[in-house]
N, C-alpha and C positions, 0 to 999 in steps of 0.2 A: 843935124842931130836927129837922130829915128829911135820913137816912142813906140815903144808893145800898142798891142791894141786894144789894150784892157786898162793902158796908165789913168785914163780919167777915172777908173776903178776905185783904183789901188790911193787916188787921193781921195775919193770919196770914201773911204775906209780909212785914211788917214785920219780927215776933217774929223768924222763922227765919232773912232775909238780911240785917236793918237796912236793904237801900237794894231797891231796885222793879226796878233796872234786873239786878243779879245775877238774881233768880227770872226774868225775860224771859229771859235770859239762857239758863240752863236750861232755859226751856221751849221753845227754837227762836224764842222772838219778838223785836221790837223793842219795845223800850220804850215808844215810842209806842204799836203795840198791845195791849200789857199793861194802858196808862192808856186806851185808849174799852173796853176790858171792865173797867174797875173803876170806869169812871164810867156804865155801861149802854148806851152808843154799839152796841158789838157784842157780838154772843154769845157763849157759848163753846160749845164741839161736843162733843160727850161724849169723844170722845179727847184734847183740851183739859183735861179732867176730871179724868178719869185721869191725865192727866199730872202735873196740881195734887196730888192724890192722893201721889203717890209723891215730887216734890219736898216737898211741905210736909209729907210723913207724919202723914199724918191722915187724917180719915174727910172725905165729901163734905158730909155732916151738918153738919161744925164750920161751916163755910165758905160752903154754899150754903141759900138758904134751900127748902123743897119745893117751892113755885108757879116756883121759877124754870122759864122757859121755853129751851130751848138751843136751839141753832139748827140746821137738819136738815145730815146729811152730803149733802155734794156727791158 
């Protein structure tokens, strides 16, 4: 079986909201967005990060793996 590389994310957003669309919510996004960054479509930006961070109170550790690669700021 092969896991996105965001899926410890996407339960850690389960755990804390039960539904995908609250944490978008939270973090200024659309839902839609929320699902191509937990299916690897797009990146997240390191203030994207942070923001996960502080919604899901947690460490960046729990949730991201180290190779992840983010995508630069504009």
């Amino acid at each position: 079986m092969s896991y996105s590389p965001l899926f410890k994310l996407k339960i850690k957003i389960l755990e804390r909201f039960g539904r995908q669309y609250v944490a978008a919510k939270l973090l200024g996004l659309r839902d839609d967005e929320l699902s191509l960054i937990l299916m690897g479509r797009k990146r997240l930006t390191e203030e994207m990060i942070v923001s996960l961070e502080k919604v899901l109170r947690t460490s960046r550790k729990d949730f991201l793996p180290e190779s992840y690669p983010k995508e630069k700021q504009r």
